[in-house]
NULO-834104 format. One record per residue: residue number from 1; x, y, z of N, C-alpha, C in turn. Coordinates in nm, 2 decimals. Atoms other than C-alpha are relative to their C-alpha. Layout:
node drenti->NUM&n_px->X&n_py->Y&n_pz->Z&ca_px->X&ca_py->Y&ca_pz->Z&c_px->X&c_py->Y&c_pz->Z
...
//
This chain:
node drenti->1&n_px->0.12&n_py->0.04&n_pz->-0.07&ca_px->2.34&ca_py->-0.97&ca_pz->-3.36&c_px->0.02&c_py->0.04&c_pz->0.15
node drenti->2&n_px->-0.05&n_py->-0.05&n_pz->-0.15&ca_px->2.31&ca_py->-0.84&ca_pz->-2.99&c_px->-0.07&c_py->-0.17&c_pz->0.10
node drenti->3&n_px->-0.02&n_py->0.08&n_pz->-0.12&ca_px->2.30&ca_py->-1.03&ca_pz->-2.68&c_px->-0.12&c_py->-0.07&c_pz->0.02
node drenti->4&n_px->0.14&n_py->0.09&n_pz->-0.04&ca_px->2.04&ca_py->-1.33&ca_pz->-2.54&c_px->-0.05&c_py->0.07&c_pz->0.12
node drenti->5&n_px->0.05&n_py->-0.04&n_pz->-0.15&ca_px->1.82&ca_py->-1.20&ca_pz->-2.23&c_px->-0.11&c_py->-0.13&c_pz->0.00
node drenti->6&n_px->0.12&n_py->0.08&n_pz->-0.09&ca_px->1.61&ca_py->-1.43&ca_pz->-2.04&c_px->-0.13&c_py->0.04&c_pz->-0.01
node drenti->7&n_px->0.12&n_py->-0.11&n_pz->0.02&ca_px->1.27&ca_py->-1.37&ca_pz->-2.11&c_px->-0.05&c_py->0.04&c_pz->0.16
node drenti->8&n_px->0.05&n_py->-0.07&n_pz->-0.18&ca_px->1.18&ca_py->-1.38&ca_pz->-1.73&c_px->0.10&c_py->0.12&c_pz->0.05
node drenti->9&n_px->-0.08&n_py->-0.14&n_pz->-0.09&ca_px->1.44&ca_py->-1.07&ca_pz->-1.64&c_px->-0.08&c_py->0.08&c_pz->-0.12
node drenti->10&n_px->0.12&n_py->-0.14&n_pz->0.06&ca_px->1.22&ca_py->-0.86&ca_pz->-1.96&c_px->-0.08&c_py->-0.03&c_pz->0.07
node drenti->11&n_px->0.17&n_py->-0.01&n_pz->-0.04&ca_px->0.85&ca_py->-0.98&ca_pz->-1.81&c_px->0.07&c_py->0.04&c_pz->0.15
node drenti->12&n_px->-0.05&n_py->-0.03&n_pz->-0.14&ca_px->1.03&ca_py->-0.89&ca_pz->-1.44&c_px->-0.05&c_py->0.20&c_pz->0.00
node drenti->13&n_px->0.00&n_py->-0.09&n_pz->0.03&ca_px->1.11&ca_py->-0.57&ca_pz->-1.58&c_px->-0.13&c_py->0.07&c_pz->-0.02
node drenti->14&n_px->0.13&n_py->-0.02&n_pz->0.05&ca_px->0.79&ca_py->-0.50&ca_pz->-1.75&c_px->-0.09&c_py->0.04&c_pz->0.14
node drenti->15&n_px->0.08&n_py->0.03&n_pz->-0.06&ca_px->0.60&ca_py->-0.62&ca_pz->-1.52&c_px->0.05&c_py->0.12&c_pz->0.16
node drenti->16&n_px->-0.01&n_py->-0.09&n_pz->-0.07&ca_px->0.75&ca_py->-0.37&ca_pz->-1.25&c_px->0.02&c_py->0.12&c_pz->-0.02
node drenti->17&n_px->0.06&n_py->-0.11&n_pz->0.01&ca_px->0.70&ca_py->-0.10&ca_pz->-1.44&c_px->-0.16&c_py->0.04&c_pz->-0.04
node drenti->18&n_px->0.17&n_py->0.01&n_pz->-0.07&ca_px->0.31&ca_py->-0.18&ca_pz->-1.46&c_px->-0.03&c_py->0.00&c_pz->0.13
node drenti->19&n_px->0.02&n_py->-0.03&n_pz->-0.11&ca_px->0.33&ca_py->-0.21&ca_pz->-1.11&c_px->0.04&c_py->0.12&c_pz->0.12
node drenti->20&n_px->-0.02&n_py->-0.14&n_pz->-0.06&ca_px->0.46&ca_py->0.13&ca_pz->-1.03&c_px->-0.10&c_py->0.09&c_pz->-0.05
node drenti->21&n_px->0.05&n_py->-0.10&n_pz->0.05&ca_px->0.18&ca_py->0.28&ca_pz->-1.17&c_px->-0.11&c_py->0.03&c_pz->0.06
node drenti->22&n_px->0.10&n_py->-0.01&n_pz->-0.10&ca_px->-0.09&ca_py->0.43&ca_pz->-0.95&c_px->-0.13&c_py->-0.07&c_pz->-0.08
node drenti->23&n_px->0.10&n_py->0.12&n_pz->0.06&ca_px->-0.38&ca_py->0.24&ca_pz->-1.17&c_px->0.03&c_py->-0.10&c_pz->0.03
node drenti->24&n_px->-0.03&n_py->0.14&n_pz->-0.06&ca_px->-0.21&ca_py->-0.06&ca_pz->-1.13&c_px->-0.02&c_py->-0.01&c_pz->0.15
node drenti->25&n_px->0.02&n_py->-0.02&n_pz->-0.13&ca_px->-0.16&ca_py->-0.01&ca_pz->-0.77&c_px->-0.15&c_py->0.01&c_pz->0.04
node drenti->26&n_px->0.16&n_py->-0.05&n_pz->-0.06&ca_px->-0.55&ca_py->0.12&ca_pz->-0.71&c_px->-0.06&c_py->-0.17&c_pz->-0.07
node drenti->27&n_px->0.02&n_py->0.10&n_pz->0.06&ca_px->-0.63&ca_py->-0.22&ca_pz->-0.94&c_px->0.04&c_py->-0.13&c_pz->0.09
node drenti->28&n_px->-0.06&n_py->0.16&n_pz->-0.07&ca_px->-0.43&ca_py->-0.50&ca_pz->-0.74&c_px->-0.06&c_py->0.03&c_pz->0.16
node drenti->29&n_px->0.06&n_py->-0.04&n_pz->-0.16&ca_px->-0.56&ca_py->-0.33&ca_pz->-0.40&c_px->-0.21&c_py->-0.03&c_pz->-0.02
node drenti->30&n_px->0.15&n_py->0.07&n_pz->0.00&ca_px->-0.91&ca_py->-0.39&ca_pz->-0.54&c_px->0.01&c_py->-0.17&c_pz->0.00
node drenti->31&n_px->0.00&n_py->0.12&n_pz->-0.01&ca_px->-0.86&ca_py->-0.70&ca_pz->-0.63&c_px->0.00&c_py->-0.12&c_pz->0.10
node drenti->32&n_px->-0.04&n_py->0.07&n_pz->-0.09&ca_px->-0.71&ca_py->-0.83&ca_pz->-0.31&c_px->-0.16&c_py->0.01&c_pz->0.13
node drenti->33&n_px->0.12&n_py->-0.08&n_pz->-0.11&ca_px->-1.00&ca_py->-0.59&ca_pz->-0.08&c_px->-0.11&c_py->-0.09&c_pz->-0.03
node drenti->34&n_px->0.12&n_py->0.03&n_pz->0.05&ca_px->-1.27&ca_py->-0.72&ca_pz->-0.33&c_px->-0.08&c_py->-0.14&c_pz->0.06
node drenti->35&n_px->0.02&n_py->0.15&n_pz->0.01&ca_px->-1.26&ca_py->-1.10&ca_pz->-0.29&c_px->-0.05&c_py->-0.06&c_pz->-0.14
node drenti->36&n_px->0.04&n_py->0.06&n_pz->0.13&ca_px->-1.39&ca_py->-1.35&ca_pz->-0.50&c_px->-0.15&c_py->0.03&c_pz->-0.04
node drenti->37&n_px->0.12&n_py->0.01&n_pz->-0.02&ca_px->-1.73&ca_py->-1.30&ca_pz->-0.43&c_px->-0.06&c_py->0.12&c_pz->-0.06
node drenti->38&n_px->-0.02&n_py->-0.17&n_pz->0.02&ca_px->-1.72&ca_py->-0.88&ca_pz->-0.50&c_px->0.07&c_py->-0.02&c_pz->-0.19
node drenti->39&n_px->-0.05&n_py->0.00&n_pz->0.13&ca_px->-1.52&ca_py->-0.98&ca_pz->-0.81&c_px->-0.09&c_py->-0.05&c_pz->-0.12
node drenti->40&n_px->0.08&n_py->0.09&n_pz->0.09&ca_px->-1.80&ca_py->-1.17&ca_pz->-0.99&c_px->-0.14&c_py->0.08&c_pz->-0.04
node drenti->41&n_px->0.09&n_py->-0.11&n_pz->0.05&ca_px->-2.05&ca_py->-0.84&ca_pz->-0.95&c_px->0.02&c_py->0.10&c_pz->-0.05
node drenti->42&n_px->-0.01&n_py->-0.17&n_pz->0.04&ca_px->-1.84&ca_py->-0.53&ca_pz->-1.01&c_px->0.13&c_py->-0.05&c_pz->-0.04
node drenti->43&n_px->-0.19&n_py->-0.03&n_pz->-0.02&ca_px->-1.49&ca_py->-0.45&ca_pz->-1.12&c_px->0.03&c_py->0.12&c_pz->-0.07
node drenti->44&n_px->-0.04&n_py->-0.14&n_pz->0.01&ca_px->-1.30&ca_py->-0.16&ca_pz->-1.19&c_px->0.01&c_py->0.04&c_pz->-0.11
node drenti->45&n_px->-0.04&n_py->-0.01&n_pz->0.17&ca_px->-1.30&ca_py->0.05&ca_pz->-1.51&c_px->0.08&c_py->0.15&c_pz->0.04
node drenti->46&n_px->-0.04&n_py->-0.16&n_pz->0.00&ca_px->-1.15&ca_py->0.40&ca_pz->-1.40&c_px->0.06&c_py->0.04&c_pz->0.10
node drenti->47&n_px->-0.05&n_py->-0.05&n_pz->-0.14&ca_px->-0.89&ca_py->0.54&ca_pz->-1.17&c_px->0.03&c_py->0.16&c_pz->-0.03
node drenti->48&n_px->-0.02&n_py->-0.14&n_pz->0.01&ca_px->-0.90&ca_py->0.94&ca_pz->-1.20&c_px->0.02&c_py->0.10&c_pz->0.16
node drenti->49&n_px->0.03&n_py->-0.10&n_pz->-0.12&ca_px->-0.76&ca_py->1.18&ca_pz->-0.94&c_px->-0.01&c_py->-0.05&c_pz->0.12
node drenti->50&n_px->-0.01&n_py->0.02&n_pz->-0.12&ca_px->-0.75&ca_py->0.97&ca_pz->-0.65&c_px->-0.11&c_py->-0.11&c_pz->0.03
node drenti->51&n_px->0.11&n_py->0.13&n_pz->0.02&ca_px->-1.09&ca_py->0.76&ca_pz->-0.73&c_px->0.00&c_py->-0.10&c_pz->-0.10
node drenti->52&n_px->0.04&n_py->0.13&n_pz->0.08&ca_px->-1.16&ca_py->0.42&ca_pz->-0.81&c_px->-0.16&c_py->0.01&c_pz->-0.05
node drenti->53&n_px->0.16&n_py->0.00&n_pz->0.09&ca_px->-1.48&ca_py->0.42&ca_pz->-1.05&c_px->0.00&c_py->-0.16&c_pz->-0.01
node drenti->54&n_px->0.00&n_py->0.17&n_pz->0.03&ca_px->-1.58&ca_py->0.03&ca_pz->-1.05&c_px->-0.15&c_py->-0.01&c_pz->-0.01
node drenti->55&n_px->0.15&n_py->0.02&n_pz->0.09&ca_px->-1.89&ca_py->-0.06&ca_pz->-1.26&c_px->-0.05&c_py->-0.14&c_pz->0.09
node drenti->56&n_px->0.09&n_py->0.07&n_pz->-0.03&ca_px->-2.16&ca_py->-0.27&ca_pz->-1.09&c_px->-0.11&c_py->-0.11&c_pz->-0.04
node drenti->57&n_px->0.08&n_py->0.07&n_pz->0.11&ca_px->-2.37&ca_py->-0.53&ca_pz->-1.27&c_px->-0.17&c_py->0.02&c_pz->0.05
node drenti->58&n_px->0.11&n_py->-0.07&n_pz->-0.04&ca_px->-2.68&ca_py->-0.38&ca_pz->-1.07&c_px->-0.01&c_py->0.09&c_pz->0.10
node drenti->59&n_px->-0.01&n_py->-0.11&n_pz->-0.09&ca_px->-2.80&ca_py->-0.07&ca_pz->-0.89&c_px->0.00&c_py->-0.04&c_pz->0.16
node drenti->60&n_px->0.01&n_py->0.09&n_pz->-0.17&ca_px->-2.89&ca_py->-0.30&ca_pz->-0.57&c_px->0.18&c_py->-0.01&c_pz->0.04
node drenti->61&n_px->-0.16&n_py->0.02&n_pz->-0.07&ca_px->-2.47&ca_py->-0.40&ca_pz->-0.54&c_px->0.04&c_py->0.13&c_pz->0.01
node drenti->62&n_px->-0.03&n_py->-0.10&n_pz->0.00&ca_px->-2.41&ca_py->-0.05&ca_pz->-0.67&c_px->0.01&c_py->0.07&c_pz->0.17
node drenti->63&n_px->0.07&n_py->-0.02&n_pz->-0.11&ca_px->-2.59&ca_py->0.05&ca_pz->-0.36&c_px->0.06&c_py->-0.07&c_pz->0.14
node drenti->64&n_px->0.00&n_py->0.05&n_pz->-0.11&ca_px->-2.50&ca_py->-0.18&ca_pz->-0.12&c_px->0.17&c_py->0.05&c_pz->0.01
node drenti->65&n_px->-0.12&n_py->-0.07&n_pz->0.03&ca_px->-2.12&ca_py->-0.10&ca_pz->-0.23&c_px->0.02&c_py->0.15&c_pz->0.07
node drenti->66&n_px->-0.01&n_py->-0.10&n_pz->-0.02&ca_px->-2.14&ca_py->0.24&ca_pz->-0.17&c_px->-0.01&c_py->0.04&c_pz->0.17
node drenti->67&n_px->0.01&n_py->0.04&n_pz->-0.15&ca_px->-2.24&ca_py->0.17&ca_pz->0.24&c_px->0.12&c_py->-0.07&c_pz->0.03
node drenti->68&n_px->-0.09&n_py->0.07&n_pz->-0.02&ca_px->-1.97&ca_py->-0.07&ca_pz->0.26&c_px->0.13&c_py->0.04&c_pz->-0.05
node drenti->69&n_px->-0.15&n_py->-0.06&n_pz->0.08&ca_px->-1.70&ca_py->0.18&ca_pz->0.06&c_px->0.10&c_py->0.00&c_pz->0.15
node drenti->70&n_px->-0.13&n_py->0.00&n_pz->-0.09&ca_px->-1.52&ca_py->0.25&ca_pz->0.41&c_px->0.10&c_py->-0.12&c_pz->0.05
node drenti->71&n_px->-0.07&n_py->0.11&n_pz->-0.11&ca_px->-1.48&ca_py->-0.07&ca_pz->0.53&c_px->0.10&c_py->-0.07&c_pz->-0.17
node drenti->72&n_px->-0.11&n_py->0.05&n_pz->0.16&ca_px->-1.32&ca_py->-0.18&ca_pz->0.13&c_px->0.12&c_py->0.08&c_pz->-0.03
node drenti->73&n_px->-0.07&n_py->-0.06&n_pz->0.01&ca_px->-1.15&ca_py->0.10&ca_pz->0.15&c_px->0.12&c_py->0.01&c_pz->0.09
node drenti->74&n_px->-0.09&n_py->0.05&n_pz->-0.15&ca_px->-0.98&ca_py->0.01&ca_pz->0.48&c_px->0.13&c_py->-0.09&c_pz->-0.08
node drenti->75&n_px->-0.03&n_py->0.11&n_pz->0.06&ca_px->-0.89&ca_py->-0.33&ca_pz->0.33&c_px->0.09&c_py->0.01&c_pz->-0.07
node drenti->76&n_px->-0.15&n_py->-0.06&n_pz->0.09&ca_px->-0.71&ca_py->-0.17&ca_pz->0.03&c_px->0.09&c_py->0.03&c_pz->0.08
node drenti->77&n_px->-0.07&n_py->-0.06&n_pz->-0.07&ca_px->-0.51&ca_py->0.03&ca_pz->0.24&c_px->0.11&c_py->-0.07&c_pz->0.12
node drenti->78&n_px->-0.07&n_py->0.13&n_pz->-0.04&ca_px->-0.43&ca_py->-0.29&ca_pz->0.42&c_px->0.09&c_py->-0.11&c_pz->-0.06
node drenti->79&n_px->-0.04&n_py->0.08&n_pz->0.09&ca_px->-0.36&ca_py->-0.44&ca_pz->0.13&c_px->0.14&c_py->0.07&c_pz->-0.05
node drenti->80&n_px->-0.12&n_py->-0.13&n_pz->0.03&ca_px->-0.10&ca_py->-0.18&ca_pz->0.02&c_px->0.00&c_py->0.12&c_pz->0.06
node drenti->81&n_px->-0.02&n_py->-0.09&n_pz->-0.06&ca_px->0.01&ca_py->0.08&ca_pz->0.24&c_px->-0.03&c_py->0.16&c_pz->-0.10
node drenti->82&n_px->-0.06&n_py->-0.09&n_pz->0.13&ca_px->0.10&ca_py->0.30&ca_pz->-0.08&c_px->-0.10&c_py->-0.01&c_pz->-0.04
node drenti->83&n_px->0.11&n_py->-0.02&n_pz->0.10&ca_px->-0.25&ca_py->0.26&ca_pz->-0.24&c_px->-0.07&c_py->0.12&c_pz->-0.04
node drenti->84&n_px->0.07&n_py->-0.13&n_pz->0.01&ca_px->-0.36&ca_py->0.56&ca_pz->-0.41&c_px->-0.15&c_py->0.07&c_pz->0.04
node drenti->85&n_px->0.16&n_py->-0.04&n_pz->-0.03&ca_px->-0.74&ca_py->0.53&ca_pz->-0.38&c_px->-0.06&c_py->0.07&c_pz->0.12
node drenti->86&n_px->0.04&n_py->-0.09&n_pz->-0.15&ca_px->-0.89&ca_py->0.82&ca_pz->-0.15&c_px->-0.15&c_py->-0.03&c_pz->0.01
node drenti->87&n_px->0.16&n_py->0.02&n_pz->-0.01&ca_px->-1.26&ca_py->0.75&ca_pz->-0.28&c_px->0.01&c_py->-0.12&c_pz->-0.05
node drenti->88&n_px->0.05&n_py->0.11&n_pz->0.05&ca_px->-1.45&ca_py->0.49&ca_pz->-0.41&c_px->-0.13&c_py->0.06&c_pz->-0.07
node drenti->89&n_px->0.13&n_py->0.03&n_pz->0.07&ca_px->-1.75&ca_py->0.54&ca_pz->-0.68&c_px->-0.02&c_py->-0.12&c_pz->-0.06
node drenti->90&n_px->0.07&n_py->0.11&n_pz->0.02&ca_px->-2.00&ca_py->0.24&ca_pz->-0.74&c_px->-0.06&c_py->0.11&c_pz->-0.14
node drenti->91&n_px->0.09&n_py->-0.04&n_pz->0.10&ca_px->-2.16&ca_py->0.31&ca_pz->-1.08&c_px->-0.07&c_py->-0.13&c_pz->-0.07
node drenti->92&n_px->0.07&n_py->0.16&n_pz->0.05&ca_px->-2.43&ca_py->0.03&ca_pz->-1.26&c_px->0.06&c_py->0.05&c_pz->-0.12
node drenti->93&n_px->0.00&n_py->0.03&n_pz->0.13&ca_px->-2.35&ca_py->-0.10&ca_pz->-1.60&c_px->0.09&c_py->-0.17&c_pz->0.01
node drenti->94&n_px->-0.01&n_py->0.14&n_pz->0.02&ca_px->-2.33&ca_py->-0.49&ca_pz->-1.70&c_px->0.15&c_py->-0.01&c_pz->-0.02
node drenti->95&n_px->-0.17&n_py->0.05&n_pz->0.03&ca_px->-2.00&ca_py->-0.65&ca_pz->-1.61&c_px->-0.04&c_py->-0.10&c_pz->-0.03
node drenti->96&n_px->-0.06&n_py->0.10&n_pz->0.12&ca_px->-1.82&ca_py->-0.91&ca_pz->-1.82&c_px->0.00&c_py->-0.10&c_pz->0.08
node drenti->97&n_px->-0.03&n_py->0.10&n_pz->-0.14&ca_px->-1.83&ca_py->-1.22&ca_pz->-1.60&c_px->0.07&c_py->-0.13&c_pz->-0.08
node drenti->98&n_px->-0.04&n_py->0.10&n_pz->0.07&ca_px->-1.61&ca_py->-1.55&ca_pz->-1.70&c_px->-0.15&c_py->-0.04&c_pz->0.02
node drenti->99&n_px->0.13&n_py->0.09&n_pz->-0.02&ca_px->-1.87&ca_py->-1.81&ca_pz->-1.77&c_px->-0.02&c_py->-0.10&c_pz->0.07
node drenti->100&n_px->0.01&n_py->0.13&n_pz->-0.15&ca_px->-1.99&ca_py->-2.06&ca_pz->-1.46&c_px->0.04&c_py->-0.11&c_pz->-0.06
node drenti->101&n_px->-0.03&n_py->0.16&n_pz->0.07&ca_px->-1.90&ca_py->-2.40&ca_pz->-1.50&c_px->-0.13&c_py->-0.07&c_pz->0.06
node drenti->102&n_px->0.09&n_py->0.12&n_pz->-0.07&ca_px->-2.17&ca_py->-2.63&ca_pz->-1.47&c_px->0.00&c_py->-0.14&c_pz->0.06
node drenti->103&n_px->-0.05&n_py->0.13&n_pz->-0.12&ca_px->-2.21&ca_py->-2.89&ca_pz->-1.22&c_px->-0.09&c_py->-0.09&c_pz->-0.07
node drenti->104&n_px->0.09&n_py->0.12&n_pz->0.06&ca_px->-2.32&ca_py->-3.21&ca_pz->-1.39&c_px->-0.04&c_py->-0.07&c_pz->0.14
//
């Protein structure tokens, strides 16, 4: 039988080779850039070639997104020096949103 490992030194492991990977990287720099507020209309489905493709839940954010790419794209770049993303495309199609909690 071979040897015990710790599960936290494999998910360490793991988990730092998901985060060497330019998707990941372009992914955690949205995340951080986004907010919470950005995260609950659009999020990201596609990193090709240097662009982040992140789906919009309407053409209006789409839109408003696309005006506001430099200043998000700053942010990343703030966020991780190393971030791959050189563009940004806004595209519409219905994001997945957790479900609100209601206020009794």
């Amino acid at each position: 039988m071979g040897e015990f490992v710790r599960l936290g030194d494999v998910l360490k492991t793991a988990a730092a080779r998901l985060g060497g990977t330019e998707q990941m990287r372009a992914y955690q720099a949205w995340s951080v850039a986004a907010g919470e507020r950005l995260v609950t209309v659009c999020a990201p489905r596609r990193f090709v070639a240097g662009t982040l493709i992140v789906e919009c839940e309407s053409a209006v954010w789409a839109q408003e997104l696309t005006y506001l790419g430099g200043e998000i794209l700053t942010r990343m770049q703030a966020a991780d020096p190393q971030c791959p993303v050189k563009r940004l495309r806004f595209i519409t199609h219905a994001v997945e949103r957790p479900p609100r909690r209601r206020i009794d």
